[in-house]
TIGULO-403815 format. One line per field, with one value per residue: residue number from 1; residue in one letter; x, y, z of N, C-alpha, C, CB in turn. Coordinates in Angstrom, 3 decimals. Glycine has a CB too. Example, Ala and Ser with C-alpha at 12.3 -4.5 7.8 and 13.67 -1.06 7.14 Angstrom:
BEGIN
pos <- (1/2)
code <- (A/S)
n_X <- (13.190/12.850)
n_Y <- (-5.690/-2.250)
n_Z <- (7.800/7.080)
ca_X <- (12.300/13.670)
ca_Y <- (-4.500/-1.060)
ca_Z <- (7.800/7.140)
c_X <- (13.200/12.900)
c_Y <- (-3.300/0.030)
c_Z <- (7.800/7.870)
cb_X <- (11.308/14.084)
cb_Y <- (-4.473/-0.598)
cb_Z <- (9.046/5.725)
***
This chain:
BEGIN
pos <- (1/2/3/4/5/6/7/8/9/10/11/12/13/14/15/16/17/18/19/20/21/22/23/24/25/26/27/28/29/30/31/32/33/34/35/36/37/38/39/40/41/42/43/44/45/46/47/48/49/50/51/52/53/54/55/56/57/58/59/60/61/62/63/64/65/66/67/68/69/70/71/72/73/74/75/76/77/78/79/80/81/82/83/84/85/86/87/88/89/90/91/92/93/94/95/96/97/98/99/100/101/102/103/104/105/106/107/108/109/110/111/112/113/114/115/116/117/118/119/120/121/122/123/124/125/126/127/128/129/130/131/132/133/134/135/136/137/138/139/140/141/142/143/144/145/146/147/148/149/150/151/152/153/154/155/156/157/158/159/160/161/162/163/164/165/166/167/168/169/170/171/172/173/174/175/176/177/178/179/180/181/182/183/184/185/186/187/188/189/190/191/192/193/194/195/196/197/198/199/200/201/202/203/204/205/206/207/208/209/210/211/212/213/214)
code <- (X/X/X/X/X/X/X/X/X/X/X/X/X/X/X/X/X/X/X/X/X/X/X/X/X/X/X/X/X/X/X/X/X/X/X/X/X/X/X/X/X/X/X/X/X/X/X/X/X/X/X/X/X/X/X/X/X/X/X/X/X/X/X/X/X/X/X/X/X/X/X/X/X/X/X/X/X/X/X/X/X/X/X/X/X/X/X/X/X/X/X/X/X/X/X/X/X/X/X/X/X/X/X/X/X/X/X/X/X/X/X/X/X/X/X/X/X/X/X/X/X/X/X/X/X/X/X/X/X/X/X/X/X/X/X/X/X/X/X/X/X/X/X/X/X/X/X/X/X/X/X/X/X/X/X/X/X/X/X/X/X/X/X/X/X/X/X/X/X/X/X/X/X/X/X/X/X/X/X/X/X/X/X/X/X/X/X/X/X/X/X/X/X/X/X/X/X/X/X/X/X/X/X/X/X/X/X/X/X/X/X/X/X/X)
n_X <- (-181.999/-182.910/-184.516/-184.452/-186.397/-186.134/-187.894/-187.743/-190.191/-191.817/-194.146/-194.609/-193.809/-195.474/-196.180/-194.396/-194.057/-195.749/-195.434/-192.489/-192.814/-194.407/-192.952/-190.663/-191.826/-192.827/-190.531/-189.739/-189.291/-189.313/-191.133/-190.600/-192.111/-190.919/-192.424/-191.335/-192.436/-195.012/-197.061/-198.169/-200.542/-201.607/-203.166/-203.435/-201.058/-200.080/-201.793/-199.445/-197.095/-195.603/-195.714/-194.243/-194.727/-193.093/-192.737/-190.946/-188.161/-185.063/-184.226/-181.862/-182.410/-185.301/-184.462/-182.463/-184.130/-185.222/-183.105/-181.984/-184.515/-184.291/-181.589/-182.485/-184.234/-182.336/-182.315/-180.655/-179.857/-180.557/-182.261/-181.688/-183.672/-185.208/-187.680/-188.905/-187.606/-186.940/-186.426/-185.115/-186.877/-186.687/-183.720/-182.940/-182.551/-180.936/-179.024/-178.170/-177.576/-175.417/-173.306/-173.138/-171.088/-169.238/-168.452/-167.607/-168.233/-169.843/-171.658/-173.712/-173.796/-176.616/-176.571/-176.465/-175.836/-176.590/-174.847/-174.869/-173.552/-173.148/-171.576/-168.377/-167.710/-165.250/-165.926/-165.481/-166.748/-169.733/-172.386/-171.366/-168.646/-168.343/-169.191/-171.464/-174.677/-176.461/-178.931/-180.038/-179.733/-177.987/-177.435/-175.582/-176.963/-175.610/-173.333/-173.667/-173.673/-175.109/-176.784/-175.452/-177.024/-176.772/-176.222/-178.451/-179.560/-178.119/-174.793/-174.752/-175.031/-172.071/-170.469/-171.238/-170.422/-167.360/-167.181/-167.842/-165.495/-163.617/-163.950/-163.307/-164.756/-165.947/-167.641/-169.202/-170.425/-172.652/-172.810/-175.244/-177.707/-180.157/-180.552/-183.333/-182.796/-184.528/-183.179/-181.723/-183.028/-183.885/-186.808/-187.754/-186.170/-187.600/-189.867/-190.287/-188.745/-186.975/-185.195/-183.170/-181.977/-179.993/-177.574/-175.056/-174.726/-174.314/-172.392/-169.989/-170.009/-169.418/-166.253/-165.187/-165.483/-164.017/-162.324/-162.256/-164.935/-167.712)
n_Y <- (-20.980/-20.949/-19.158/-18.216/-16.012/-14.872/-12.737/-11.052/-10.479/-8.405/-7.716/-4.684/-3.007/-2.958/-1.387/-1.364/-4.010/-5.543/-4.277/-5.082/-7.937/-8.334/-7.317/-9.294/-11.150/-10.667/-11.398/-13.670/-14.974/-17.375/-16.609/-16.269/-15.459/-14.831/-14.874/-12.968/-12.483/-12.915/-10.902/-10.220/-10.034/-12.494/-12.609/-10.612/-11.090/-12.039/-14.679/-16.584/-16.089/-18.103/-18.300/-18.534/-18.870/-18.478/-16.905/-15.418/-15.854/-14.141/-11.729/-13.233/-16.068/-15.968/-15.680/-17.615/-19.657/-19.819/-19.678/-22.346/-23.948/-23.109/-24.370/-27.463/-27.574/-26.749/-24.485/-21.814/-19.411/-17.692/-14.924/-12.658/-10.763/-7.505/-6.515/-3.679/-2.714/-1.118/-2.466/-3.048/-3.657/-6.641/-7.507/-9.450/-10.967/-10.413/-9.917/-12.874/-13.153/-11.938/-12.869/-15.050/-16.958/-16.700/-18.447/-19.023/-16.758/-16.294/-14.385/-12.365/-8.827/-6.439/-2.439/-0.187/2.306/2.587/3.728/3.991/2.701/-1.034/-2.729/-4.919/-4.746/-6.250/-7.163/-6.738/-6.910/-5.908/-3.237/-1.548/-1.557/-1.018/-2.732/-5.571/-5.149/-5.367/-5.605/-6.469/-9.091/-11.677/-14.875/-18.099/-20.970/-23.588/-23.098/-23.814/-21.666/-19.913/-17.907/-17.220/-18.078/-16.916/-14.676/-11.894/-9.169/-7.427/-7.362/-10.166/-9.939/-9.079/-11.220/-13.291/-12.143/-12.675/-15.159/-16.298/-15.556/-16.503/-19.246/-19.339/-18.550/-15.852/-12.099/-10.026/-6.920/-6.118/-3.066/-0.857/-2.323/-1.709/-1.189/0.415/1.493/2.562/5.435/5.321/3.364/-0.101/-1.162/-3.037/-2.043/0.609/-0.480/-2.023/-1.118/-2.477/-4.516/-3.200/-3.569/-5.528/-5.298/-4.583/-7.166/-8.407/-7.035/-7.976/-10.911/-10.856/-9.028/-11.455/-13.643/-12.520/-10.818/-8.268/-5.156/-2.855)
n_Z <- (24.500/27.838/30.355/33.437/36.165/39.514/41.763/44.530/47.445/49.271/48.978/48.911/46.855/44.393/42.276/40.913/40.968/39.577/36.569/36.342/35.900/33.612/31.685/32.081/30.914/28.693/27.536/27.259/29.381/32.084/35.008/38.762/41.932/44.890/48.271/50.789/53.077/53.738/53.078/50.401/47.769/45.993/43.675/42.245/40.887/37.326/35.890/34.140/36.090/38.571/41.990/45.492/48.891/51.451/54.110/56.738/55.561/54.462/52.712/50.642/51.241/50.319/47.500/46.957/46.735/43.782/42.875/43.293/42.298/39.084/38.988/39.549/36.851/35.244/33.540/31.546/32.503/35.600/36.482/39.209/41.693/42.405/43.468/42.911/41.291/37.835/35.084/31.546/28.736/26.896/28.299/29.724/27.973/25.944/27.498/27.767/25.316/24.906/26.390/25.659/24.565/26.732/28.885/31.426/32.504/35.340/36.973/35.752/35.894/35.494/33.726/35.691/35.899/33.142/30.533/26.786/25.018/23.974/25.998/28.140/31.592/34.090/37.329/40.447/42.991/44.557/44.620/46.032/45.223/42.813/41.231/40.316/40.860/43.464/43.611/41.009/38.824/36.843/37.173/36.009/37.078/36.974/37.646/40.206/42.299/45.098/47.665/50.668/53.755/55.882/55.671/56.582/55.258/54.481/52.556/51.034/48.385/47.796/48.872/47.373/44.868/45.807/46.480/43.699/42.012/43.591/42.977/40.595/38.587/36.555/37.175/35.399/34.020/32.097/30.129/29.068/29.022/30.429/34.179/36.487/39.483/42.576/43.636/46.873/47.616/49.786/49.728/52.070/54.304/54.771/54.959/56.881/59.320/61.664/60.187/59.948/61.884/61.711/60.537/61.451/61.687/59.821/58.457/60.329/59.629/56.842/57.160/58.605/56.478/54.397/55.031/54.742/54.419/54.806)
ca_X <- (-181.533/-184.038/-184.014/-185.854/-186.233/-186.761/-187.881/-188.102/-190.952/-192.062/-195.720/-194.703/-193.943/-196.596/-196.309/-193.217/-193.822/-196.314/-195.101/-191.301/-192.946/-195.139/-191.528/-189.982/-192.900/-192.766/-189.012/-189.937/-188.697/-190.328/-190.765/-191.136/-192.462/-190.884/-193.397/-190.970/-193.060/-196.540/-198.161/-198.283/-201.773/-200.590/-204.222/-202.505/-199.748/-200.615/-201.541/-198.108/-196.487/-195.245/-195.716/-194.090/-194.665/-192.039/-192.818/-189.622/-187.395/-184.497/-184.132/-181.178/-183.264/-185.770/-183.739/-182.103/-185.569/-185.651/-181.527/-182.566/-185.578/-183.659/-180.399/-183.229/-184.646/-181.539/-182.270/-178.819/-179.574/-181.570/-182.339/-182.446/-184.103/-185.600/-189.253/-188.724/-186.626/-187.181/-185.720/-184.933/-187.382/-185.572/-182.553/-182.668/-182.537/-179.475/-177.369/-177.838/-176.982/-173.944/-172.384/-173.594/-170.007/-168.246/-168.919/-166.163/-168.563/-171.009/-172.517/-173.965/-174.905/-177.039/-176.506/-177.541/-175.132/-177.003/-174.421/-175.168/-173.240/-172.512/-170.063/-168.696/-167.045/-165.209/-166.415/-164.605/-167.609/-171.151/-172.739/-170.173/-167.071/-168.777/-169.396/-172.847/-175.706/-177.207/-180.857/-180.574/-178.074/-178.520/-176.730/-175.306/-177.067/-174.771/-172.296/-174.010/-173.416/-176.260/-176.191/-175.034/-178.093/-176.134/-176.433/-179.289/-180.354/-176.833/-173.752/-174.853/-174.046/-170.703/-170.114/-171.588/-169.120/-166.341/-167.081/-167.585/-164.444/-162.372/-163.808/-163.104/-165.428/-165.927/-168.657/-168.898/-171.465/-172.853/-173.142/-175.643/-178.978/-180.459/-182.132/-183.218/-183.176/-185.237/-182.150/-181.670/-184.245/-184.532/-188.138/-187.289/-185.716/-188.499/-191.713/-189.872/-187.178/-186.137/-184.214/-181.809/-180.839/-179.128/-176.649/-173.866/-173.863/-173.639/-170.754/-169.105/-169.725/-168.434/-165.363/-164.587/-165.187/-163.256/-160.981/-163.058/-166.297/-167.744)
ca_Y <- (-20.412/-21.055/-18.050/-18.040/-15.091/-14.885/-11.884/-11.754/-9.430/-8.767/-7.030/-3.041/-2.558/-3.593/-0.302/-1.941/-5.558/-5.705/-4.198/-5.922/-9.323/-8.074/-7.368/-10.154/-12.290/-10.393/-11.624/-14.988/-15.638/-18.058/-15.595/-16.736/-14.169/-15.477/-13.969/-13.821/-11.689/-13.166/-10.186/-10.033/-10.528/-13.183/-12.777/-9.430/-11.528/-12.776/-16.609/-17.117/-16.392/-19.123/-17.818/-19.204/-17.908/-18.606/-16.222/-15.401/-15.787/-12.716/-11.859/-13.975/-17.288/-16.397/-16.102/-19.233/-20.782/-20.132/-19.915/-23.879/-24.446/-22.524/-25.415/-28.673/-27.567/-26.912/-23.314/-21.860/-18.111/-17.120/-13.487/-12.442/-9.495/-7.230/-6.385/-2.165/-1.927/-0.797/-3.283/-2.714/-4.357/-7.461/-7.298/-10.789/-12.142/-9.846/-10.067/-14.140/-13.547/-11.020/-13.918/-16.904/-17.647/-16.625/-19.667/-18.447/-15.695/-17.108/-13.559/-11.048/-7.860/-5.263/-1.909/1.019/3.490/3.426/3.561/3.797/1.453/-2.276/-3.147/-5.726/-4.340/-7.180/-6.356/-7.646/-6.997/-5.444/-2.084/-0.526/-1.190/-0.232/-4.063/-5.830/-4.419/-6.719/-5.863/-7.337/-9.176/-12.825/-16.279/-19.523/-21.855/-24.659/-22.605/-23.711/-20.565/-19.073/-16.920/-17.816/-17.995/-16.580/-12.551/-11.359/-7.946/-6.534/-7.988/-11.535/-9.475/-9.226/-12.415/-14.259/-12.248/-12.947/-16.449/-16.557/-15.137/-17.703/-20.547/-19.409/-18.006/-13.782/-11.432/-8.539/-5.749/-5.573/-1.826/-1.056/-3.203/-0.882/-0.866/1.656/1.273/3.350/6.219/5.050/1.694/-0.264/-1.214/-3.865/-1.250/1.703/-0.745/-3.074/-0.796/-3.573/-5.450/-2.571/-4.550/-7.359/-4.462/-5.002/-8.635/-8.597/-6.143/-8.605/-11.518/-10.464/-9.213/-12.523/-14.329/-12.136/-10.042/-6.691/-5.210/-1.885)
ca_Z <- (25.765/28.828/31.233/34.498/36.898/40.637/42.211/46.188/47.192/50.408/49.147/49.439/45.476/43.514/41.314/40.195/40.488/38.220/35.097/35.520/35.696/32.592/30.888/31.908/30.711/27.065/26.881/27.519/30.554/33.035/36.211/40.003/42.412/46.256/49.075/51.590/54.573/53.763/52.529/48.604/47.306/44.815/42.872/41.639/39.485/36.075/35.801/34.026/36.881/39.832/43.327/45.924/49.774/52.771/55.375/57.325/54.923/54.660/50.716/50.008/51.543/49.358/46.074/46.755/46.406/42.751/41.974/42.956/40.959/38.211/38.597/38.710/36.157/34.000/32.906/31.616/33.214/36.274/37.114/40.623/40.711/43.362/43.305/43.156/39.543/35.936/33.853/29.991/27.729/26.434/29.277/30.206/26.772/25.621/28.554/27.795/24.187/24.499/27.129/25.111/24.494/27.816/30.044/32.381/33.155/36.151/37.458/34.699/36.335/34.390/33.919/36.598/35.361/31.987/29.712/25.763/24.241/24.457/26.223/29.971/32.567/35.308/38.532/41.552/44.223/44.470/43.949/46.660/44.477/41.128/40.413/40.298/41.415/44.157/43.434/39.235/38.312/36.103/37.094/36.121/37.644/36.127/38.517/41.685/43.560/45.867/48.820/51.951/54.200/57.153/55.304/56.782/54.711/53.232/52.243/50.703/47.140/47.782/49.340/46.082/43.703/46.082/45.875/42.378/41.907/44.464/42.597/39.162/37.664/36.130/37.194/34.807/34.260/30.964/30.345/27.706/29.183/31.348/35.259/37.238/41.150/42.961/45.001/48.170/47.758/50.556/50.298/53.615/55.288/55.009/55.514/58.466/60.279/62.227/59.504/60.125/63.573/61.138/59.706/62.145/61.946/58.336/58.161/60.720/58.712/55.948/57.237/58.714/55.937/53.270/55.999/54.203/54.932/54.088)
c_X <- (-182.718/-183.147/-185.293/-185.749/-187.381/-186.730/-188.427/-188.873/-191.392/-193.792/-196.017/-194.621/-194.484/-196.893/-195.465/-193.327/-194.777/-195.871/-193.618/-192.310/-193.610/-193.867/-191.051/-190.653/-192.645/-191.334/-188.598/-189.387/-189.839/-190.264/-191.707/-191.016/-192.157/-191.270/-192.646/-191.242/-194.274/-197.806/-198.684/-199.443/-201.411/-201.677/-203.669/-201.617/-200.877/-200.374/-200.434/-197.021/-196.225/-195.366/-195.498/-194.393/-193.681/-191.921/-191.781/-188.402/-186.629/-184.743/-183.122/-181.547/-183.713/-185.669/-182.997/-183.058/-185.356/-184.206/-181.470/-183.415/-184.881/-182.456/-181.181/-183.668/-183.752/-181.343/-180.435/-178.986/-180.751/-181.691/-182.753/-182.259/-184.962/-186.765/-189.378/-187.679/-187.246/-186.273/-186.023/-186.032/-185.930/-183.932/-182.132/-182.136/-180.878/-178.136/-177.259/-177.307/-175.435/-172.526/-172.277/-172.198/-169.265/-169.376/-168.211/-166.868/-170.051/-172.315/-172.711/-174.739/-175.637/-176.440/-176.727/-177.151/-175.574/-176.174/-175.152/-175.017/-172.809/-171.409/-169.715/-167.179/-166.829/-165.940/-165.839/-165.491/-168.761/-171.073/-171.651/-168.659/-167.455/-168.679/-170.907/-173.545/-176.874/-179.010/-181.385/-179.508/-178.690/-176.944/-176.840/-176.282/-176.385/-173.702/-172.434/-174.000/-174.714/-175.520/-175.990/-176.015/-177.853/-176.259/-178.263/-180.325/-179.238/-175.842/-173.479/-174.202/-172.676/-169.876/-170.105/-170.263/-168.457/-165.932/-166.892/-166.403/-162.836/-162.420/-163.379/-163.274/-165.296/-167.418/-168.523/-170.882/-171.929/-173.682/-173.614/-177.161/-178.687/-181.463/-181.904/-184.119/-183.367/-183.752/-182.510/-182.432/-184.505/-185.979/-188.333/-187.377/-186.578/-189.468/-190.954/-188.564/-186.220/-185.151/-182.971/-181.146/-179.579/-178.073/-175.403/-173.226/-173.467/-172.479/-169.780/-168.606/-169.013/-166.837/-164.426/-164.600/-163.989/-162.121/-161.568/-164.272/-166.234/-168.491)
c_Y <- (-20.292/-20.050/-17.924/-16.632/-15.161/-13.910/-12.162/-10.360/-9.456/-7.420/-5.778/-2.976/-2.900/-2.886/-0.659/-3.400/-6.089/-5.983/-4.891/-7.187/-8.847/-8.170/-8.753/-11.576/-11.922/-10.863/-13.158/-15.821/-16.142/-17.215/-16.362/-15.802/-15.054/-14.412/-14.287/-12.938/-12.258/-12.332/-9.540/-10.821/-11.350/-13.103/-11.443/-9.698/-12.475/-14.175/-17.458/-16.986/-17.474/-17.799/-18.604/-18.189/-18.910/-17.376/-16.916/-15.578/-14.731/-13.019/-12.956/-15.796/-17.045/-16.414/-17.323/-20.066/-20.633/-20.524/-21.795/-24.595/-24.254/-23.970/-26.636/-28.940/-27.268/-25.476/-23.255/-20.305/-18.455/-15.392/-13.158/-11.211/-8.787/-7.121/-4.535/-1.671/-2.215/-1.453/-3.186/-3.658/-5.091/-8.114/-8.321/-11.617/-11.739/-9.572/-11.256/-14.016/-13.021/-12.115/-15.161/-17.834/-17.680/-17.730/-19.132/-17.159/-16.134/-15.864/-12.107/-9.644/-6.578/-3.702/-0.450/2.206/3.989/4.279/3.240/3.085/0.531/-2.635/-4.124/-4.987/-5.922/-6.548/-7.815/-7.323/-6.503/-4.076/-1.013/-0.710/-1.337/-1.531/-4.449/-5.209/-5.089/-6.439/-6.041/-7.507/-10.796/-13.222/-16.737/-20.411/-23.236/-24.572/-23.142/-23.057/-20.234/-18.574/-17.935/-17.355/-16.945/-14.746/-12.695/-10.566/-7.545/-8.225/-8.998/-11.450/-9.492/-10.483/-13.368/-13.833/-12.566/-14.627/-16.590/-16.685/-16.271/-18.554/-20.277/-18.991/-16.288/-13.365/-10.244/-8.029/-5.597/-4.393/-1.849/-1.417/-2.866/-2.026/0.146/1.020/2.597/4.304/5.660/3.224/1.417/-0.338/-2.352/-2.909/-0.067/0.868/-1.249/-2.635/-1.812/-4.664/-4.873/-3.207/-5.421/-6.355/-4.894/-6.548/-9.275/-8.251/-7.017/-10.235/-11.861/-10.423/-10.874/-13.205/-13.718/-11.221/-8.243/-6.630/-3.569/-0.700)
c_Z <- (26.721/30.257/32.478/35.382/38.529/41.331/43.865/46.731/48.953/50.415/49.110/47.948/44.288/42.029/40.521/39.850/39.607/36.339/34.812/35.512/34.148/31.256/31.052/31.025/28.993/26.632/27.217/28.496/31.215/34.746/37.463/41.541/44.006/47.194/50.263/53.326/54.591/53.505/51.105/48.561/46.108/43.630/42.294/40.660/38.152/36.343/35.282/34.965/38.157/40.933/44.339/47.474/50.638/53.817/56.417/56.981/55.164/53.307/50.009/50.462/50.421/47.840/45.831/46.037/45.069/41.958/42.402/42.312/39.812/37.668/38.325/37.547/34.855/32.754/33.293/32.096/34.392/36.399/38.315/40.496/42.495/43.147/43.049/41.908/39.046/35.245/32.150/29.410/26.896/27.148/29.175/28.972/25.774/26.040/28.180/26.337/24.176/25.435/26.200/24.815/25.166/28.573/31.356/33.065/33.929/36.533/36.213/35.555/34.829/34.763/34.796/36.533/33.961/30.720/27.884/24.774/25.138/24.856/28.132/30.183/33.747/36.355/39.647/42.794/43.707/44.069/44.391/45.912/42.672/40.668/40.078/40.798/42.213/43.825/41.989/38.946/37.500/36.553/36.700/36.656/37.841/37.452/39.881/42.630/43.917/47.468/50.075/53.015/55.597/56.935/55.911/56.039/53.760/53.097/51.496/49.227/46.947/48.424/48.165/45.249/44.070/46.026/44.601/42.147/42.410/43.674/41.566/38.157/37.696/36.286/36.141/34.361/32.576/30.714/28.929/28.030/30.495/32.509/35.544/38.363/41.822/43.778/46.407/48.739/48.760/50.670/51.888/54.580/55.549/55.684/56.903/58.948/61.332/61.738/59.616/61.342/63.081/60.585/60.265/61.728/60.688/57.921/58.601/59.672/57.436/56.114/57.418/57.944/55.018/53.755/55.213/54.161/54.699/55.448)
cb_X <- (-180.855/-184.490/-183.778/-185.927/-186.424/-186.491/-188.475/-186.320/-192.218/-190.372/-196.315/-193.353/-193.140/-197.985/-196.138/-191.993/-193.818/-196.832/-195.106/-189.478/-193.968/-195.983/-190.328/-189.531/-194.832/-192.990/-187.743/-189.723/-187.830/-189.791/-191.325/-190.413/-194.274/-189.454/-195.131/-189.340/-193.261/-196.748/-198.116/-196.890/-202.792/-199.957/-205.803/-201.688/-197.960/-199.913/-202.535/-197.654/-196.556/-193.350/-196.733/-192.978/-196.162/-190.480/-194.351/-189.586/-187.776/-182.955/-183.402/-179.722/-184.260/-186.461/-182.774/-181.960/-187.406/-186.585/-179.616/-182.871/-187.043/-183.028/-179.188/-184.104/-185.478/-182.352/-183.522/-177.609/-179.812/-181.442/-183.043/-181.948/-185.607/-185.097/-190.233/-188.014/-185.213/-186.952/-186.036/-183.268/-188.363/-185.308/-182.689/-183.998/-184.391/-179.559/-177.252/-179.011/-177.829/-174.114/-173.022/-174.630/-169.523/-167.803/-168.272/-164.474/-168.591/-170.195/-171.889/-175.209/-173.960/-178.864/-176.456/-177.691/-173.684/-177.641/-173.809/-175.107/-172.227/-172.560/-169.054/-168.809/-167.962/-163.774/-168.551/-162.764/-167.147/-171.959/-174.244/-169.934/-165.520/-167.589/-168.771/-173.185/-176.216/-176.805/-181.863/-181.425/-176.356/-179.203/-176.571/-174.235/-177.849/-174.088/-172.295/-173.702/-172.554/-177.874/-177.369/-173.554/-178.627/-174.303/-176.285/-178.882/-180.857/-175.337/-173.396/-176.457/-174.162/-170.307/-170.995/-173.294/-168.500/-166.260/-168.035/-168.014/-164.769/-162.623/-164.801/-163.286/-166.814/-165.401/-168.885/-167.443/-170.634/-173.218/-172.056/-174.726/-179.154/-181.261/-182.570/-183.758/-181.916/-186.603/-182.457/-182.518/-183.843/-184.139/-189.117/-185.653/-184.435/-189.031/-193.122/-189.643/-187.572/-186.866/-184.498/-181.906/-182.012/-180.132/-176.861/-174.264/-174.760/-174.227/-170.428/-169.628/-170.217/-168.799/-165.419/-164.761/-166.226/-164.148/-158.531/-162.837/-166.622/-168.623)
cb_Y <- (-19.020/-23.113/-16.471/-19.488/-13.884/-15.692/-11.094/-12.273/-9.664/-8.556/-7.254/-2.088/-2.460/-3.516/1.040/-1.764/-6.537/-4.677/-2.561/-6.204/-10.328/-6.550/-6.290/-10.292/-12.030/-8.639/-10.467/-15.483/-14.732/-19.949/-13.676/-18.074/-13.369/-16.093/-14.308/-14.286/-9.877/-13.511/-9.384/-10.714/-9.408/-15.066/-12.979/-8.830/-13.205/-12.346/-17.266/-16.688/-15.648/-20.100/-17.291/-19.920/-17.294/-18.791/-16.273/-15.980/-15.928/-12.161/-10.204/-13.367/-17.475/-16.160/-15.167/-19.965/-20.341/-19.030/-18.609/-24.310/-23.578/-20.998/-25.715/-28.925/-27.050/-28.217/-21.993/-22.207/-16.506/-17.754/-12.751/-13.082/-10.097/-6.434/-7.087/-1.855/-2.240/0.841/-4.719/-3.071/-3.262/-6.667/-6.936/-11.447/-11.874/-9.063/-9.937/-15.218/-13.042/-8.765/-14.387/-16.929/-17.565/-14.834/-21.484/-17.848/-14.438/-17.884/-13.198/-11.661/-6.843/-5.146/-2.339/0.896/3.179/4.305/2.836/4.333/1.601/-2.950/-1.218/-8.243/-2.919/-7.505/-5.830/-7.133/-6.227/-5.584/-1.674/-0.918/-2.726/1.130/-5.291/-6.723/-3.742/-6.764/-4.346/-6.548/-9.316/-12.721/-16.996/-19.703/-21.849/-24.138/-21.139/-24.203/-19.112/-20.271/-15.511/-17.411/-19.448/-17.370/-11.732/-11.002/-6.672/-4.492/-8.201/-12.146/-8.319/-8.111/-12.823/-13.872/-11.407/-12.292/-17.114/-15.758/-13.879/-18.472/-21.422/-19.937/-18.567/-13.200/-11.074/-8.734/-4.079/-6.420/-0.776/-2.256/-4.883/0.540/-1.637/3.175/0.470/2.611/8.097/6.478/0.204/0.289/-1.796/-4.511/-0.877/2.558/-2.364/-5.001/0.362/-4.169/-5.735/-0.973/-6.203/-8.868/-2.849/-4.952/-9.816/-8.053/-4.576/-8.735/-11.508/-9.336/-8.369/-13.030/-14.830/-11.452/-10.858/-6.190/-5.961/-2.312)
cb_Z <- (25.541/29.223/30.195/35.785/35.823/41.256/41.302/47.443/45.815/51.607/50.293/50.626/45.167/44.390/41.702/41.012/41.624/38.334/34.619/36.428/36.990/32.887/31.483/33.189/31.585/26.621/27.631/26.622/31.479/33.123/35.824/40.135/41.872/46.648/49.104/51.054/54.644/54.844/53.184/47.428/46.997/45.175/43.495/42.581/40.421/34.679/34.911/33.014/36.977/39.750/43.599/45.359/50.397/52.192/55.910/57.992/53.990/55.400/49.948/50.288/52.760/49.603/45.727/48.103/46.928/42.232/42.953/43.627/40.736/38.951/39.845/39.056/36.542/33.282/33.587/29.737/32.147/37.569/36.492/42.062/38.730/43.860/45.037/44.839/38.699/35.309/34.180/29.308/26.800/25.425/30.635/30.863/25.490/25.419/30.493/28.183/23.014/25.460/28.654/23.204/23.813/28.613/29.637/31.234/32.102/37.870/39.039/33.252/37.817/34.357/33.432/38.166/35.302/32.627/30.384/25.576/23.169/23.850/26.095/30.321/33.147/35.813/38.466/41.811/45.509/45.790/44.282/48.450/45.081/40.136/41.255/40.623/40.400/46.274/43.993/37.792/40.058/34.261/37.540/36.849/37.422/34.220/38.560/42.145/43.201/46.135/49.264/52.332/54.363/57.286/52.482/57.361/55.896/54.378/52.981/50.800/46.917/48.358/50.432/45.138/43.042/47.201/46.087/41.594/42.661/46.038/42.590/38.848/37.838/34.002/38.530/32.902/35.082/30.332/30.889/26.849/28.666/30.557/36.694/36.446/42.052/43.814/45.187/48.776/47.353/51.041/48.887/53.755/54.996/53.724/54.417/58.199/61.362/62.715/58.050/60.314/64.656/59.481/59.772/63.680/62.756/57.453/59.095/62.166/58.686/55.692/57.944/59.439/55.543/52.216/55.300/52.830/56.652/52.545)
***
């Protein structure tokens, strides 16, 4: 099972992005750190990591970048991942085993509710209807889904499951294989208040594509 992970960083959580890549690295995942403001000291990441920069990117640009490296290359999970969570020791490797036989299931989110035992929950949208959890969740790549470049800052999460979902495929939540996202997060939205401008046009977006919006 080949598992890659692409975290999209924009240089503010370093307290965090350190030690997940350190995890994700002990669970043998291949991890790719996308710089997508231009200010991550990349001499800070371990030499097993890829670093890619794209200054100006939004976050769901620069997760594309790797949920495409991820499909050339034929890995059967990716992890897109934020740069500001606590991910479980082992996460990546036990959400890919506990699926290994649902194909039918394209979007694995992890747990943020922290649940004790194993167990998947469907989930029919993002974090706002108690589905995935847009800042760690593991794809398909096989699936071909990625975000729709047109989300700005919000919404692109719930656009992906809703796709998923149209074409065919099951998102579910495997409760059990812990994160923990910082209350309130937003590291975008504290360092660069101006990404809050793109809020509106996301909400609209949304609606129009799916006729619901939050």
């Amino acid at each position: 099972m080949v598992i890659s992970a692409v975290i999209a960083s924009v240089g503010r959580s370093n307290e965090t992005l350190i030690p997940l890549t350190e995890t994700l690295i002990e669970d043998g995942v291949e991890v790719l750190v996308v710089d997508n403001r231009g200010e991550l000291d990349a001499s800070i990441l371990d030499d097993r990591v890829r670093y890619h920069r794209c200054e100006g990117f939004n976050v769901f640009q620069a997760w594309n970048v790797g949920i495409r490296a991820a499909r050339l290359e034929g890995d059967d999970w990716v992890a897109v991942l934020n740069d500001d969570i606590v991910l479980e020791y082992s996460a990546c490797s036990r959400v890919a085993e506990t699926l290994k036989a649902r194909t039918d299931v394209w979007i694995a989110g992890f747990d943020y509710e922290r649940h004790k035992r194993l167990g998947l929950r469907e989930a029919v949208g993002s974090f706002r209807e108690h589905g995935i959890g847009g800042f760690a969740f593991m794809l398909r790549p096989e699936s071909r889904l990625e975000f729709d470049p047109l989300f700005n800052w919000w919404g692109g999460d719930d656009d992906l499951v809703y796709t998923c979902r149209f074409m065919g495929g099951k998102a579910m939540v495997v409760e059990g294989v812990h994160v923990q996202h910082p209350p309130g997060g937003g590291t975008s939205s504290q360092h660069y208040p101006e990404v809050m401008a793109e809020l509106g046009s996301d909400r609209l977006l949304l609606q129009a594509k799916w006729g619901k919006s939050w």
